[in-house]
Legacy VTK file of the C-alpha trace (Angstrom):
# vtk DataFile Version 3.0
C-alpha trace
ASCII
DATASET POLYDATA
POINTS 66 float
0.000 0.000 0.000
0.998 3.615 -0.804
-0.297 6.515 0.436
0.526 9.973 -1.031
-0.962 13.584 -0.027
0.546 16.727 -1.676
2.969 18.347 0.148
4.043 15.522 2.868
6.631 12.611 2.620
4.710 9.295 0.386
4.349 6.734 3.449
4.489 2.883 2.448
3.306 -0.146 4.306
3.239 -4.237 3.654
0.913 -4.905 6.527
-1.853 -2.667 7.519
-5.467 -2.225 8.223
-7.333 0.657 7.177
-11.006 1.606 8.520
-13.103 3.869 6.551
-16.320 5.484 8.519
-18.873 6.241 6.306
-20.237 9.827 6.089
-23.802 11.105 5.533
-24.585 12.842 2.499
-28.001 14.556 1.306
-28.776 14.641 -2.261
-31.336 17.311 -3.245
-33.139 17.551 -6.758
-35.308 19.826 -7.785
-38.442 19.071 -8.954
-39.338 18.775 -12.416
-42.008 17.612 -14.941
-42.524 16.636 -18.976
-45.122 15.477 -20.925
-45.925 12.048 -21.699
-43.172 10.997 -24.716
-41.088 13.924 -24.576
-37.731 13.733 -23.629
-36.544 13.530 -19.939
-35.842 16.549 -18.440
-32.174 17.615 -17.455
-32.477 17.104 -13.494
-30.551 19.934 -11.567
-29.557 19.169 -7.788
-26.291 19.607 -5.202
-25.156 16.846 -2.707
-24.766 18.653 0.713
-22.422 17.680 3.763
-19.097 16.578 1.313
-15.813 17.244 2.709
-14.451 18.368 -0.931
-16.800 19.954 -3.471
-16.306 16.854 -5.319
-16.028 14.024 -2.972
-18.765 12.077 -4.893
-17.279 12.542 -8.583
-19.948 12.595 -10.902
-23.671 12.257 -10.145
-25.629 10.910 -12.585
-29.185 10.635 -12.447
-31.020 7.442 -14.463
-35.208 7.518 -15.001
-36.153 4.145 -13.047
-38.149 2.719 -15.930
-35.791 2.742 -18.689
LINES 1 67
66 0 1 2 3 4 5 6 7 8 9 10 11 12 13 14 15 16 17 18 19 20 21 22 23 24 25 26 27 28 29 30 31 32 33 34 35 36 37 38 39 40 41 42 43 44 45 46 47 48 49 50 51 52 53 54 55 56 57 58 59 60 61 62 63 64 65
């Protein structure tokens, strides 16, 4: 294992354990709306609580039937 942060000495290891603690995140989208066979609307939302603006990477939002 390697681990490297900008600005401080890369550490190395052959044996260790690392525990990650889950954070809580809220994901808000705003409501929006189309008519029957038109084309899905672009969804605009933020994800609160992060650490780093972009903690999560890229959001991506899928329609549930299809």
């Amino acid at each position: 294992m390697k681990a490297t942060r900008t600005g401080y000495e890369d550490l190395t290891a052959e044996n260790v354990t690392i525990t990650i603690t889950p954070r809580p995140v809220t994901i808000t989208v705003e409501d929006s709306w189309k008519y029957f066979d038109a084309v899905d609307p672009e969804f605009k939302g933020a994800a609160d609580d992060l650490i780093k603006a972009d903690d999560l990477g890229t959001i991506i939002q899928k329609n549930q039937y299809g």
